[in-house]
N, C-alpha and C positions, 0 to 999 in steps of 0.2 A: 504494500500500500504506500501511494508518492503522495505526499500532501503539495498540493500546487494552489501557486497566488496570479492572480490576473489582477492588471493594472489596469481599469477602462478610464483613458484621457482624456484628455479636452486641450490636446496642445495646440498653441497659439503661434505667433509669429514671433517669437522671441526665446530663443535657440537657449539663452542662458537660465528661464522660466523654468526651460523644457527640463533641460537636465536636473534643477534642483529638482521636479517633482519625482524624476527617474529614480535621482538618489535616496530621496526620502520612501520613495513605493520600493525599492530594492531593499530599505534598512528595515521599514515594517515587515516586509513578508519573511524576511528572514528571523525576526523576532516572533513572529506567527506561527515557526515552525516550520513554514515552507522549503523544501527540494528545490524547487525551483519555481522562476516568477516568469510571469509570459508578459509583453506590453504590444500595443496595438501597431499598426502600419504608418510610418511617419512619425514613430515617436522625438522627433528629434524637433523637426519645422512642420506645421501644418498651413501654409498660404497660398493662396490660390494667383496671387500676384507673381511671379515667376520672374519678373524685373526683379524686385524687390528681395526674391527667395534668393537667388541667385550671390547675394553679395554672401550669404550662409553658407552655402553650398561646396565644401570642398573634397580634396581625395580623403579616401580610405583613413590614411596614416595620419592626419591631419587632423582629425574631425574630433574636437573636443569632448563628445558627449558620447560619441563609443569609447573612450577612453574614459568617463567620467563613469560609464557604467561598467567598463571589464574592473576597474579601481573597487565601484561596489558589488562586485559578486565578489570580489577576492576578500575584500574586507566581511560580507556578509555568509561568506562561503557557503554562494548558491549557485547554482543555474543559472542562469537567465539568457531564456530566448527574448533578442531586444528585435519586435517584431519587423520591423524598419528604418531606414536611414537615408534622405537623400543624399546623394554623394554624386563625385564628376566621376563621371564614366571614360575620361579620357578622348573623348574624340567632339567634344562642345555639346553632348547631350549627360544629362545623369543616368544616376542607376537607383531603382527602388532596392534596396538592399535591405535582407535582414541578415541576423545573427545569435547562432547559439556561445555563449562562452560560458566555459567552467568555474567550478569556484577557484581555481587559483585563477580566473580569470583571461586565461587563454583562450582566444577562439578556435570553437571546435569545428564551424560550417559558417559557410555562407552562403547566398540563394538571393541571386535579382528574379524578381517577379517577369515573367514567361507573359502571360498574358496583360493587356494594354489597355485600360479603360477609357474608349472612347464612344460615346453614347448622346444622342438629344434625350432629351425625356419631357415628358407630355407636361410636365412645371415649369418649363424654356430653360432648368439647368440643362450647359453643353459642358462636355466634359472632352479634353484632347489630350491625354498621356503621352499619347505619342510623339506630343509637337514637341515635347521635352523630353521625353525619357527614353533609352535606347533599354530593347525588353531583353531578356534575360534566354538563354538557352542550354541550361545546365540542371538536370534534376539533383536534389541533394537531401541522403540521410545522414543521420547523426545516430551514433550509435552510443550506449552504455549510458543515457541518460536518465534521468527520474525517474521516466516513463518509458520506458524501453527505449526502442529504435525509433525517434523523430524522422519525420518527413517535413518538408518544409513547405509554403506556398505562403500566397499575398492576396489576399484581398478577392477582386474579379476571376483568379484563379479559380475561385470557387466555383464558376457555372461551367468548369471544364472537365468532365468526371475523368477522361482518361488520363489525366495528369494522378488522380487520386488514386486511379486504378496502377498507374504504374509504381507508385508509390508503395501503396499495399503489398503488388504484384514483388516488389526487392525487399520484402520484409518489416514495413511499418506497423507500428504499435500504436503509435498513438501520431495526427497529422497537425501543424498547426496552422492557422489561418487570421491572420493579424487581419483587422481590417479599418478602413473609415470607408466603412459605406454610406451610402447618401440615405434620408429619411424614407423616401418612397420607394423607393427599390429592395430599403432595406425592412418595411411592412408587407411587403409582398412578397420576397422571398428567403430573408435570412435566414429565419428560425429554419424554413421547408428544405431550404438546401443541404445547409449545416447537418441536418438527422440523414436527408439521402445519401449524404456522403459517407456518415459515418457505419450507417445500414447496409450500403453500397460493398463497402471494405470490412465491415466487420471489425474497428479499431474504434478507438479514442480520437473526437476531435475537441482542440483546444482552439478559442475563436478570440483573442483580446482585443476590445473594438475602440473604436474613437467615441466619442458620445456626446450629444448637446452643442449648442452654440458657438462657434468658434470665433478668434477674432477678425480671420478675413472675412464671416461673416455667410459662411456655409454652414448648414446643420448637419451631424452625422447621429445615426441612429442608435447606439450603443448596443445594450442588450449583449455586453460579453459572456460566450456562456464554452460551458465545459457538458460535452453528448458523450456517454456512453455509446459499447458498442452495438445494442439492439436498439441506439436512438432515445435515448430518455435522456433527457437534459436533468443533468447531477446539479448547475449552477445558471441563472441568469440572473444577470446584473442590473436588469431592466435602462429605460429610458435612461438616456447622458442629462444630469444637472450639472454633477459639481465630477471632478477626477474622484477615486476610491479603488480601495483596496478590496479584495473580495478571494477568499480561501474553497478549495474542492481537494474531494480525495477520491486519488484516481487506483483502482485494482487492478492491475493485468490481469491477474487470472480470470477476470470478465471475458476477456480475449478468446480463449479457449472454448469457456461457455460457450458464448453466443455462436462461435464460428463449428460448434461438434451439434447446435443446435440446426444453423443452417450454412452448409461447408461451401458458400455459393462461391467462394475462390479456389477451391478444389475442383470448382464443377465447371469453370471459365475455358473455352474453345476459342480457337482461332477464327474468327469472323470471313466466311467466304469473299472475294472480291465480288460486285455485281457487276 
């Protein structure tokens, strides 16, 4: 049994904000009792102004607040998947980056988000990932974690099962999905995806979300939650007001259960071409 803490944010446009809250949700959860702490997509900078985001925005090695947080897992000697991090990608576009680091604080994975959120939606939010971000093409587990074998993904990753399935398919235990999803998208289908996925593969998904009013003045839906592997939601964090801390305890041997109940990744065939 892993006891696990989710950080649901409300990060703003002020990178220095961000990290203190990072630090402070890294020192509770670990006072909690927590293995390890999950934080949402973008925990670093959340702006939507991209002029503006850009003066924050630097490499890897550089980046204040992934180094503010591998400082607090070592110091907190935990886990922690830091769901994402804008960073320069090296060729004039970013990278949506996450990261698992240990408790002594070394990075154990990394994973830019694969798929690209670009979308009109029937509220006149337009959303172009793309125009900024260069996508990711690298699947990546973590292994000997909390929670067994991590799989990693980001956000809109979500509505792509074969990513999940591949995932499964190399041995995942438990899948995480950081995310700021938008309020309407995210009442229509967050909860519904989150449990297919997890019912899909038969594993543990971990989902730490963005929540509430942010200062460039987007809303993100919150609702951090931790699915079992037959799909029953162990924790929701409900509606984003304020940032908080919020504790789940995850079983693996759930895993076995569910999967000698229905072995539906034992029973998976190769799909004819048509």
């Amino acid at each position: 049994m892993a006891r696990v803490a989710l950080y649901q944010a409300q990060t703003g446009i002020d990178p220095a904000a961000n990290r203190t809250g990072l630090v402070a949700a890294a020192r509770d959860a670990a006072a909690g009792g927590a293995a390890m702490l999950f934080t949402p997509e973008m925990s670093g900078l959340l702006d939507a102004n991209r002029d503006r985001a850009r003066g924050h925005v630097v490499a890897e090695q550089d980046d204040p607040t992934l180094a503010a947080v591998r400082e607090a897992a070592a110091r907190g000697g935990l886990w922690i998947h830091l769901g994402s991090l804008a960073l320069q990608a090296g060729d004039g576009r970013f990278a949506n980056r996450g990261f698992v680091i240990d408790p002594a604080g070394e990075i154990r994975g990394r994973y830019d988000k694969i798929h690209l959120f670009d979308v009109d939606l029937p509220t006149g939010e337009r959303w172009r990932e793309s125009a900024a971000y260069r996508p990711g093409e690298a699947v990546t587990l973590v292994e000997d974690t909390p929670v067994g074998t991590l799989g990693l993904t980001i956000c809109y990753d979500l509505r792509f099962p074969a990513l999940f399935a591949r995932l499964a398919e190399a041995g995942a235990d438990t899948i995480a999905v950081p995310a700021a999803f938008t309020v309407p998208t995210g009442k229509a289908h967050w909860h519904i995806l989150l449990r297919a996925r997890a019912i899909e593969a038969g594993l543990f998904v971990i989902a730490a979300a963005q929540g509430g009013r942010h200062q460039d003045d987007r809303a993100t839906y919150g609702h951090s939650l931790v699915i079992d592997p037959w799909g029953e939601p162990l924790l929701d964090m409900g509606p984003g007001d304020t940032p908080r801390l919020a504790f789940a305890e995850v079983d693996l041997a759930r895993i076995a259960e569910v999967r000698a109940r229905v072995p539906a990744l034992e029973h998976r065939r190769p799909i004819p071409a048509i």
